[in-house]
C-alpha positions in Angstrom: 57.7 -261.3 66.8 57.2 -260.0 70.3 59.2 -257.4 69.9 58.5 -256.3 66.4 54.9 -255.5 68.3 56.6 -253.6 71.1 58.5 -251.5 68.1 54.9 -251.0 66.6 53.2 -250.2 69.9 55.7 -247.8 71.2 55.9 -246.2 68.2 52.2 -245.7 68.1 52.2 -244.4 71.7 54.8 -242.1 71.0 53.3 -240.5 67.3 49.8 -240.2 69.8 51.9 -238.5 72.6 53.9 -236.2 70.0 50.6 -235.1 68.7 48.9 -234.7 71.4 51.5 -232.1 72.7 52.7 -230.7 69.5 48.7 -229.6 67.9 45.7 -231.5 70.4 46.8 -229.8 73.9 48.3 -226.7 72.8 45.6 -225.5 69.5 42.9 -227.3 71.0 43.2 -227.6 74.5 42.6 -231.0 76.2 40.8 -233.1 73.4 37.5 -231.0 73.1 37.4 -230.2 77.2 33.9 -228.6 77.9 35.8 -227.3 81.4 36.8 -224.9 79.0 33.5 -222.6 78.3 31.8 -221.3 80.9 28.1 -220.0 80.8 26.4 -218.9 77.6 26.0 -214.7 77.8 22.8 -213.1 77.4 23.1 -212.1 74.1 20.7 -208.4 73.8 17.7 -207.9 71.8 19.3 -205.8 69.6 22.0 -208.3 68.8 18.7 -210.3 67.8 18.4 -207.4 64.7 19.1 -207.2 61.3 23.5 -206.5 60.5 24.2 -204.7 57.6 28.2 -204.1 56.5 29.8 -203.8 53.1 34.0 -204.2 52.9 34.8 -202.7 49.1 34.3 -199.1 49.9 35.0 -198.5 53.7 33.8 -195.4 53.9 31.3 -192.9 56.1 30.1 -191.3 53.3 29.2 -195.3 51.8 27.9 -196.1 55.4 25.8 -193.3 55.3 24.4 -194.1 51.3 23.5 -197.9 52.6 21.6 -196.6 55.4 19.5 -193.9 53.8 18.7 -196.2 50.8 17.5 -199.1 53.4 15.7 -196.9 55.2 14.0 -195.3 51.8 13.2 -198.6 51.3 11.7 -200.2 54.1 14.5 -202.6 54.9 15.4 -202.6 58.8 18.6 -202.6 59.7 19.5 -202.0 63.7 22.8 -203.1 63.7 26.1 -201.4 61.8 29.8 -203.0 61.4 32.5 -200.9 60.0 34.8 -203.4 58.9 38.7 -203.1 58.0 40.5 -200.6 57.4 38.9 -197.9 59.6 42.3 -197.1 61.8 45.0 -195.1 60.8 47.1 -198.7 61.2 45.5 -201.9 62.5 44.5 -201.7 66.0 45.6 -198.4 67.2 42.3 -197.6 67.1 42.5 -194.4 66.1 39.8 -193.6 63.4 41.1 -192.5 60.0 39.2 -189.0 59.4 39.8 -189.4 55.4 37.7 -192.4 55.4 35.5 -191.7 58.8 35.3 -187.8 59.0 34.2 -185.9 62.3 34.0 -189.6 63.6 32.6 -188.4 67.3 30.1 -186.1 65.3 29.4 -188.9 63.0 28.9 -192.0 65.5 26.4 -189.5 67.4 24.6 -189.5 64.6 24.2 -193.1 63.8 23.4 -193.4 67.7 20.9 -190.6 67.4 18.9 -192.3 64.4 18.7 -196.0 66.2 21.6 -197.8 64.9 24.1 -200.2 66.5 28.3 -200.3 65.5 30.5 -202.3 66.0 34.3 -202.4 65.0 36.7 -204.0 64.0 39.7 -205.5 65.6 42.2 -207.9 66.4 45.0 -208.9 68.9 48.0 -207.8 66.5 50.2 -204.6 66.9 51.6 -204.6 63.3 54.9 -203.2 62.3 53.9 -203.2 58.7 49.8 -202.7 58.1 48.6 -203.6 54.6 46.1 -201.3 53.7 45.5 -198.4 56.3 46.8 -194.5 55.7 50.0 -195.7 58.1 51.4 -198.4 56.6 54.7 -198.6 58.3 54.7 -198.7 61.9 58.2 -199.8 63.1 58.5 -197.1 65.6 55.0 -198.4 67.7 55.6 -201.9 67.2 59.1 -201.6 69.1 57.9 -199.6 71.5 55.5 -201.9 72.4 58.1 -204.8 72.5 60.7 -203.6 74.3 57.6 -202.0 77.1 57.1 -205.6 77.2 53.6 -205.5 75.5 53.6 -208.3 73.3 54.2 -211.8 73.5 58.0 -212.7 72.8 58.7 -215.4 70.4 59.8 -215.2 67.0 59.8 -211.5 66.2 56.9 -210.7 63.9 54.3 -212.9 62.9 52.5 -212.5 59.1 49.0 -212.3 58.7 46.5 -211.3 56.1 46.3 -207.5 57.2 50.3 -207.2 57.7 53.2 -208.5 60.1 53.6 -207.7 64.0 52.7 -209.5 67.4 50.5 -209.8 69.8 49.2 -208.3 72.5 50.4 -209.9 76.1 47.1 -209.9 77.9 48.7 -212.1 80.7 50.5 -209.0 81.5 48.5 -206.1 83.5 50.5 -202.7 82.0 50.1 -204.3 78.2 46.1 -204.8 78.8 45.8 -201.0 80.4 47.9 -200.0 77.1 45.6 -201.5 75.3 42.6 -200.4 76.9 43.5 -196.9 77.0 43.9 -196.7 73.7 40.5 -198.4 72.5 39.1 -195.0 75.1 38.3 -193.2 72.3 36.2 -195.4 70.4 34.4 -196.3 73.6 34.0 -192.8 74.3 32.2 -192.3 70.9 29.3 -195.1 72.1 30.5 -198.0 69.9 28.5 -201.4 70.9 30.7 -204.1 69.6 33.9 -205.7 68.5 34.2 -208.1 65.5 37.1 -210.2 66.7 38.7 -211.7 64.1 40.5 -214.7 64.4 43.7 -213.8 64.0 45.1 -214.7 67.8 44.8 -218.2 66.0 48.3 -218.1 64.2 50.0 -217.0 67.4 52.3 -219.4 67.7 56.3 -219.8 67.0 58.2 -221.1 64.0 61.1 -223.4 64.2 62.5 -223.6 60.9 59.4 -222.5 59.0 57.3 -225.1 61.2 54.5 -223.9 63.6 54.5 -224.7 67.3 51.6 -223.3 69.1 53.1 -222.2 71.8 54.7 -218.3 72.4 56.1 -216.5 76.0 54.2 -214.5 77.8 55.3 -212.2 80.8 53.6 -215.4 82.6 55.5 -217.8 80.9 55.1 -220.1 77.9 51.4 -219.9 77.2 49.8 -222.4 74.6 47.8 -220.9 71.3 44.5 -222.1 72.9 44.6 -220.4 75.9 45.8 -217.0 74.4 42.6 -217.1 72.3 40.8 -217.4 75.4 42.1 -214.7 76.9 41.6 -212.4 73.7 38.0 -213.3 73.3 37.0 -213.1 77.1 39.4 -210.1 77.8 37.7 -207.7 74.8 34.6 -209.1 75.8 34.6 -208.2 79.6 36.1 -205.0 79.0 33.5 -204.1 76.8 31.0 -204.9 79.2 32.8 -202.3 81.6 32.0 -200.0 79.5 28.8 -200.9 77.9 26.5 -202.8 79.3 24.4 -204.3 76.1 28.3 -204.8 74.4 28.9 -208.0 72.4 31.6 -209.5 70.8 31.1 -210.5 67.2 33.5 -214.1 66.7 33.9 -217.2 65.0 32.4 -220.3 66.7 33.5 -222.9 63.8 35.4 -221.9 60.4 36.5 -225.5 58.9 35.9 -228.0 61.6 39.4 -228.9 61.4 40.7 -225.7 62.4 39.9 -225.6 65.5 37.2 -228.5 66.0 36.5 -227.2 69.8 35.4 -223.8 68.4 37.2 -220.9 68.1 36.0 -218.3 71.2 34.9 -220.0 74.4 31.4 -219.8 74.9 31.0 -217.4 77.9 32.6 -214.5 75.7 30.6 -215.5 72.4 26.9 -213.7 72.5 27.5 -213.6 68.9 29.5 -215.9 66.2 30.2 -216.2 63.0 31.0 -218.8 60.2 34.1 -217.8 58.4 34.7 -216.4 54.9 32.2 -218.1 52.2 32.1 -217.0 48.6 29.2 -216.3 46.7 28.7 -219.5 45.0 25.9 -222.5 45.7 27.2 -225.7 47.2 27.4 -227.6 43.8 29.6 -225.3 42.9 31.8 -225.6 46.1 34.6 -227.4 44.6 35.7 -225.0 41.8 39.2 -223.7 42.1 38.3 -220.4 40.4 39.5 -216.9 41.6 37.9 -214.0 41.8 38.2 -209.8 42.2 37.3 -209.6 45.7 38.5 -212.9 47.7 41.8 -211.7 48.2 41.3 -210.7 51.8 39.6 -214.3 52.4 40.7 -214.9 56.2 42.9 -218.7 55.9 42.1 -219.1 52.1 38.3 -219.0 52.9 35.8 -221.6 51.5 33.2 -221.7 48.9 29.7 -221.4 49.1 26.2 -222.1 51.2 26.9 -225.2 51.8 30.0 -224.8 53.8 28.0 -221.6 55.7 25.1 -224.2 56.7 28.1 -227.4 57.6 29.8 -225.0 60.2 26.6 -223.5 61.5 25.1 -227.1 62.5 28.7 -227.7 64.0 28.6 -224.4 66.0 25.3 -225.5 66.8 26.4 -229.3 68.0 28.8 -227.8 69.9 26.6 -225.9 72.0 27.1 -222.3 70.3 24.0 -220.1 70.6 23.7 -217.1 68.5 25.4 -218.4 64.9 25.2 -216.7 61.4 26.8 -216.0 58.5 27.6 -213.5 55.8 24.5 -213.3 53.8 24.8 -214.8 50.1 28.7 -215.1 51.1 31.9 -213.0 52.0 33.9 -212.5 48.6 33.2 -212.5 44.8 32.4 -210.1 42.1 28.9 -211.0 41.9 25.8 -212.2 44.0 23.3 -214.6 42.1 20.1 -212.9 42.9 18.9 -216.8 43.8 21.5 -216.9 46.1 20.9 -213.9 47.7 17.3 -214.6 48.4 18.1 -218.0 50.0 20.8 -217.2 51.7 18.6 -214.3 53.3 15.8 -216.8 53.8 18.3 -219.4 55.7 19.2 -216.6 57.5 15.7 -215.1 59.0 15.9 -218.7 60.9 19.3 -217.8 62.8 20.3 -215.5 65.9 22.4 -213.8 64.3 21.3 -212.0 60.3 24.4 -210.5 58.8 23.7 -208.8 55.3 27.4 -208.1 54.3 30.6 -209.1 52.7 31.7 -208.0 48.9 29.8 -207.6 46.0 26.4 -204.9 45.8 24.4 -204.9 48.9 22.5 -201.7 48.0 19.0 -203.3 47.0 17.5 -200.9 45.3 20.7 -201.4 42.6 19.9 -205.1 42.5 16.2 -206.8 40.9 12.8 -206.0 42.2 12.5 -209.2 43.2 15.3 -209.7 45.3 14.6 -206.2 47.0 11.1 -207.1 47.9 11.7 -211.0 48.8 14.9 -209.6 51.3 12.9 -206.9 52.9 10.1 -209.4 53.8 12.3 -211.9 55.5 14.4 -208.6 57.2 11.1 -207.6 58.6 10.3 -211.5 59.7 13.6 -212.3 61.5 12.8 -208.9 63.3 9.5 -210.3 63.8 10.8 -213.1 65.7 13.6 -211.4 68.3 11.0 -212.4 70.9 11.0 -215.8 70.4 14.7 -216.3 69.7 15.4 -214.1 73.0 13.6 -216.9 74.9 16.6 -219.1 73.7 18.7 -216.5 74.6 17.4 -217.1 78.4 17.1 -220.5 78.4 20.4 -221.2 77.2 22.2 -218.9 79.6 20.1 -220.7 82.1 21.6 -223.9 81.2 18.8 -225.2 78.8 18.1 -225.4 75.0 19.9 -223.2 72.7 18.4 -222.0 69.7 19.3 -224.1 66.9 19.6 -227.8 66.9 20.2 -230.0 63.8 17.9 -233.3 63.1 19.4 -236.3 62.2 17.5 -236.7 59.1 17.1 -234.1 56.1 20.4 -232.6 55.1 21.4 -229.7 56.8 17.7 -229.5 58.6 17.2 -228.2 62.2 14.5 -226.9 64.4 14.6 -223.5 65.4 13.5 -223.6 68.5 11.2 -225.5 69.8 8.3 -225.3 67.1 10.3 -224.3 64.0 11.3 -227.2 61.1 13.7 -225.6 58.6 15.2 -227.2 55.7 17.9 -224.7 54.0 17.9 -224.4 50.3 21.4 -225.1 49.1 21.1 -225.8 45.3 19.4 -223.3 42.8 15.8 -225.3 42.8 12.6 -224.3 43.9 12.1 -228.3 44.5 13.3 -230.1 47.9 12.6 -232.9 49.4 11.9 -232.0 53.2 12.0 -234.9 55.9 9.2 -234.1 58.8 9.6 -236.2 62.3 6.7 -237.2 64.4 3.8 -235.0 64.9 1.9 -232.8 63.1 3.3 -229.8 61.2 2.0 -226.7 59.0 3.9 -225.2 56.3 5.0 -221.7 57.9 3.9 -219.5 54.7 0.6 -221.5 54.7 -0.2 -222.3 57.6 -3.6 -224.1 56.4 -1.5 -226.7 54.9 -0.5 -229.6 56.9 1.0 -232.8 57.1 1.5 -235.9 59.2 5.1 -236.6 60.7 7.8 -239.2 60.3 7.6 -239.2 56.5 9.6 -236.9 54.1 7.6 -234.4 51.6 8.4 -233.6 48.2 7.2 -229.6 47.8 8.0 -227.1 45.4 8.8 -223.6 47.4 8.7 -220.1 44.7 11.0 -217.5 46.0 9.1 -215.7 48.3 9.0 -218.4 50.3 11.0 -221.1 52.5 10.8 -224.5 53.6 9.7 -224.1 57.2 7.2 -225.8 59.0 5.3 -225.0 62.1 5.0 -227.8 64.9 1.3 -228.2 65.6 0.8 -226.7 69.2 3.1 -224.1 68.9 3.3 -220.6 70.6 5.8 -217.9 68.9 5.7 -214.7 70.4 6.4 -212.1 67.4 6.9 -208.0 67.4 5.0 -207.4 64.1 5.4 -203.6 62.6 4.8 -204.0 59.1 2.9 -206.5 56.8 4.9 -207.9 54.5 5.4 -211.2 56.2 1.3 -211.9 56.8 1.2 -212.0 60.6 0.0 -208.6 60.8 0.1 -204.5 60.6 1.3 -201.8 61.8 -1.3 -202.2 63.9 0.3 -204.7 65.7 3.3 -202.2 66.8 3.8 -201.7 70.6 2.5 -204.9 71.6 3.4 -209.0 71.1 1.4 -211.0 69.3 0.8 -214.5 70.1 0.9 -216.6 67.0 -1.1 -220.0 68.7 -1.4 -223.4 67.1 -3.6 -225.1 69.4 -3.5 -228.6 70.1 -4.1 -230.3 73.5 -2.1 -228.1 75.4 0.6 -226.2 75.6 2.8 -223.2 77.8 5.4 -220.6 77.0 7.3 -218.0 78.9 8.3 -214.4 76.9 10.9 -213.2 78.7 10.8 -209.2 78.1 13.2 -208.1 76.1 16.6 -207.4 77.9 14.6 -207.9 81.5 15.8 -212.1 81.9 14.0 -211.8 85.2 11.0 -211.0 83.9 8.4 -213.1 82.3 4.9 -213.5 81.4 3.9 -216.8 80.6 1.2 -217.8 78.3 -0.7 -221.4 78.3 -3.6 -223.0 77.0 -6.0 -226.4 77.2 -8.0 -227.2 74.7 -11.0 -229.4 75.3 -14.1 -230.6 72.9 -16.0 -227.6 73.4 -13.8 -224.5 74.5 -10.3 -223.1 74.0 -9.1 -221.2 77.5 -5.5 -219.6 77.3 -4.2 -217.9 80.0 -1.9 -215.2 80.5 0.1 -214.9 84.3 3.1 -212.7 85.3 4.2 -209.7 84.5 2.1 -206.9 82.5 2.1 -207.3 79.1 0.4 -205.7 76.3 -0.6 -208.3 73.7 -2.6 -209.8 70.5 -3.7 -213.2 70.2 -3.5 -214.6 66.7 -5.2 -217.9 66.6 -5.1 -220.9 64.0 -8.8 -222.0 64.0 -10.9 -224.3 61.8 -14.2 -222.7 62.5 -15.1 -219.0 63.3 -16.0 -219.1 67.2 -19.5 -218.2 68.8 -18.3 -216.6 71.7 -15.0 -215.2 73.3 -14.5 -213.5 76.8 -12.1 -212.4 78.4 -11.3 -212.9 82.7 -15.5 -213.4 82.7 -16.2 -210.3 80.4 -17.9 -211.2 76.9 -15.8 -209.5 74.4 -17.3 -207.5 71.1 -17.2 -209.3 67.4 -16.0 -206.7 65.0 -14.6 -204.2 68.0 -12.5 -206.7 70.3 -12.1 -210.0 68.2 -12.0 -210.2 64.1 -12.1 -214.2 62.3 -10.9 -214.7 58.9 -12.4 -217.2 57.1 -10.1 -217.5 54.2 -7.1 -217.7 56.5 -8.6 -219.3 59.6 -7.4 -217.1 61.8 -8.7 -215.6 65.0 -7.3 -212.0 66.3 -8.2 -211.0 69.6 -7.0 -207.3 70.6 -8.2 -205.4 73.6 -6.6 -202.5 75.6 -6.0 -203.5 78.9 -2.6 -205.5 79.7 -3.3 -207.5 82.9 -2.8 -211.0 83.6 -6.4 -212.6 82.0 -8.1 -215.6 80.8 -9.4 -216.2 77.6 -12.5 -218.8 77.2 -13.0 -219.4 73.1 -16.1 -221.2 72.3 
C-alpha cells in the first residue's frame, strides 16, 4: 500500500513538474511573478481622450469621412488608429498609397487639425501576408532569416494575418533593422503602436504540439519573455522618438490565456480587452457566425460581459488604463442599446475606444444613439483630469484607477469617489449594491442614499448607474453642456465639482506636468464652508453641491459679488463661484 502511494505521489510531482516547465514557466513566467512588471508609465492626457477606428474599410479617404462627420456633429474624438492592413505587407511598414495616399501630406494634416494616430503592428515578418497589396513576400522573409533577424525554430509560424517569424529582438542588428524601417512612419509624427498579441504563439511545434520556447541569437528564450521584450522594446523606442508615445496592448484577453497579463506593466500606458462581438452577455453563449468576425484575434469571445470580466481582471491585476472596443469588435450589426451602454461603461474607463466592425458613423445610426454617445464622449473628456490623477498616483506606486467591489456584479469604483455598476443585459432596471457612506446618483446629484444596502433603480438611456461618494472632489475640463456640469464657459479653466462633507483634500496634477500640482481642500463646520486652494497657479471654477443658497462668500478676505462673481441655483442646489484671478486663495462660504 506504501508504495502504491509513492506511485501516486511521484506521479503527481512529476505531472506538476511537467507542467510547470512545459506551459507555467515558459507562457507564464514563474506562477504570476510580480518581479516581472516594473513601474506603471505615465500614461498622457491625450491618451485620456476619446479613440475612434473603424476596420471594414481601411481607408484615408474613410478616415477622413469619420472625422469630418464627428466633428460636424459635435462628437470629440482626439485620438485616431489606423488599423490592419495599412502596409504594403505586414510590418514593413511601408504605407500603402492606394489605401493611404500622399501619407506624409496626409498625417500632417491629421496632426495639423488636433488628432492623435496610432498604427498598427506586430512582431511577425510574414512570408505570406493575407490581405495587404504584397501578398507574397518570400524574398524579405529569407532575407531576414538567413541575416539572422528572426528567431530560429520551426520555419514559419501561422497566424491570423498570414505565415512568417519573428523578429529577434535579443539580437542588436535585427532590432536596428527593424527600427530603421519603422523611420518613416516615425518621421511622419505617428504617436502610437497598437501591438497586437501575436508574439503570444511564438513558440515551436513538435509534431503539431506547441512548446513555448524558440532560439534566439541568445539562446533558447521562453514565449513569456519574448513578449516582454516585444512590448517594452516598441515601447521604449517609441519614447526615443516621441516623447507623449504609447503603446496600445492587451492586459487580459481570456484569463486563461495568459492569466499574468499579456504586456508587462511598465510598457502598458494603454490596454485593451481582446476581440468581443456585438452581442449582450445573455447572449454570450450562442455559437452563431457572422460577416465580420472572421479576423477575430484566437477565435474572439462574445459580448459585454466578457469586455467587463477581463477589465476587472486587468484591473485586479494591477493594470491601469483598461478599455475595450465600444459595443464590441465584430458583427454585422450594433444594437443601438448596446451601443449606448457600452459607450456609457466606457466614459468610466482610461481608456474610450469607439471602434471595431459594423457602422460607427453616428449620424447614419438613430438620433438617439447619436445624441446619448456624444454626451458621454464629451463627459469621459470632461473627466481626463481626474483620471490623470490616477495616472500619477499609480506611477507613483499608489491607487490605480479602477478597482472592482466585492459586491454587485461587475461593479467598481472609479477612482476614489466614483460607484459604477455596468449595464450588461438590455434593461433599463438594475439592482445596484452601495457600500458604506453616503452616495448621490451622478445624473442627479440631489438624489441620495444611505450605504451598505443595495438599490433597486430604473436608469432611461441617457443615463448610467453611477453614484457619487458624498465628500467628493472631481476636477473636470468642461467645454460644452451636454453633460450638465457646465458651458462653454467653463473652457480654459478646471472646475471643481465639490460634495462637501466634513472634510476632505485633493491634488490635480496638471496635465502632462506629474511634478506639478495644486491641491484643493476643504472643512466644513456648522456655520461656514472654507476651501482652500495651495500650489501651483491655477485658473479654476468652484461648482458646489449645497442645500441652501449662501449669504455671503469671500474670497482670501475679499467679499465677492452675487450675480457678478458667484451664481446659486435653487432647482439644482448648486453653487458656482468664478472669478479672474488664478492665485493660491481661500474661500469662506457662509
Amino acid at each position: 500500500m506504501a508504495k502504491k502511494y509513492k506511485i501516486i505521489l511521484f506521479s503527481i510531482l512529476f505531472l506538476l513538474v511537467a507542467a510547470y516547465f512545459y506551459i507555467v514557466f515558459p507562457a507564464w513566467g514563474m506562477p504570476f511573478n510580480k518581479q516581472r512588471h516594473g513601474q506603471l508609465p505615465l500614461t498622457p492626457s491625450w491618451a485620456l481622450e476619446t479613440w475612434l477606428w473603424e476596420d471594414d474599410v481601411n481607408t484615408a479617404a474613410y478616415v477622413d469621412e469619420l472625422l469630418e462627420g464627428y466633428k460636424e456633429h459635435d462628437i470629440p474624438v482626439r485620438t485616431v488608429i489606423l488599423d490592419s492592413p495599412w502596409s504594403l505587407r505586414y510590418n514593413d511598414f511601408e504605407v500603402d498609397t492606394e489605401l493611404y495616399p500622399e501619407p506624409e501630406k496626409w498625417f500632417k494634416k491629421l496632426q495639423d487639425n488636433g488628432y492623435r494616430v496610432v498604427l498598427w503592428m506586430t512582431p511577425n515578418v510574414n512570408s505570406y501576408s493575407k490581405d495587404t497589396k504584397i501578398k507574397n513576400s518570400e524574398k524579405w522573409y529569407s532575407q531576414a532569416k538567413e541575416n539572422g533577424y528572426l528567431l530560429a525554430g520551426d520555419d514559419t509560424t501561422s497566424w491570423w494575418k498570414g505565415k512568417g517569424g519573428y523578429v529577434d529582438y535579443t539580437n542588436p542588428k535585427a532590432v536596428n533593422w527593424w527600427h530603421a524601417m519603422q523611420q518613416k512612419v516615425f518621421d511622419y509624427g505617428i504617436d502610437g503602436w497598437k501591438l497586437d498579441g501575436a508574439a503570444t504563439l511564438a513558440w515551436t511545434e513538435v509534431f503539431g504540439i506547441p512548446f513555448f520556447y524558440k532560439k534566439s541569437s541568445e539562446g533558447i528564450i521562453t514565449t513569456r519573455k519574448y513578449m516582454d521584450m516585444y512590448y517594452r522594446e516598441e515601447y521604449k523606442h517609441g519614447l526615443s522618438q516621441n516623447p507623449e508615445f504609447v503603446t496600445l496592448s492587451r492586459s487580459i484577453d481570456r484569463k486563461s490565456l495568459h492569466p499574468e497579463g499579456f504586456a508587462p506593466f511598465d510598457a502598458a500606458p494603454v490596454n485593451w480587452v481582446g476581440d468581443q462581438k456585438h452581442t449582450w452577455e445573455e447572449t454570450e453563449t450562442t455559437n452563431t457566425k457572422e460577416a465580420g468576425s472572421d479576423d477575430l484575434v484566437m477565435e474572439g469571445e462574445k459580448g459585454i460581459g466578457m469586455a467587463l470580466t477581463h477589465i476587472m481582471q486587468s484591473a485586479e491585476l494591477g493594470y491601469n488604463i483598461i478599455g475595450s472596443d465600444i459595443a464590441g469588435f465584430s458583427g454585422n450589426t450594433i444594437p443601438p442599446r448596446l451601443y449606448m451602454r457600452w459607450t456609457q461603461f466606457s466614459t468610466f474607463c482610461g481608456l474610450f475606444m469607439n471602434g471595431g466592425h459594423a457602422e460607427r458613423r453616428l449620424w447614419k445610426r438613430t438620433k438617439q444613439e447619436l445624441e446619448v454617445i456624444r454626451k458621454f464622449s464629451w463627459l469621459h473628456n470632461e473627466l481626463v483630469p481626474y483620471m490623470y490623477h490616477y495616472v500619477v498616483t499609480a506611477h507613483n506606486g499608489g491607487r490605480i484607477l479602477q478597482t472592482p467591489l466585492s459586491k454587485g456584479k461587475y461593479q467598481y469604483m472609479f477612482g476614489d469617489d466614483l460607484l459604477v455598476a455596468p449595464i450588461y443585459v438590455d434593461s433599463q432596471n438594475k439592482d445596484v449594491y452601495l457600500p458604506k457612506g453616503k452616495w448621490r446618483y451622478f445624473f442627479n446629484d440631489k438624489e441620495t442614499f444611505e450605504g451598505k444596502q443595495k438599490i433597486n433603480k430604473d436608469f432611461p438611456l441617457d443615463e448610467f448607474p453611477v453614484f457619487v461618494k458624498e465628500g467628493a472632489i472631481i476636477p473636470m475640463n468642461i467645454e460644452r453642456d451636454y453633460s450638465g456640469f457646465g458651458t462653454e464657459e467653463n473652457m480654459g479653466k478646471i472646475t471643481f465639482v465639490i460634495y462637501p462633507d466634513k472634510e476632505n483634500s485633493f491634488d490635480f496634477y496638471h496635465l502632462d506636468k506629474p511634478d506639478v500640482k495644486t491641491t484643493l481642500s476643504y472643512k466644513r463646520t456648522e456655520t461656514e464652508l472654507i476651501i482652500d486652494i495651495k500650489g501651483s497657479e491655477l485658473a479654476h471654477i468652484l461648482n458646489i453641491h449645497l442645500s441652501e443658497k449662501p449669504n455671503s462668500i469671500s474670497k482670501s478676505g475679499k467679499e465677492l459679488q452675487e450675480g457678478i462673481d458667484w451664481f446659486y441655483d435653487t432647482a439644482k442646489q448648486k453653487l458656482n463661484i468664478k472669478t479672474e484671478d488664478s492665485q493660491n486663495c481661500k474661500y469662506i462660504i457662509k
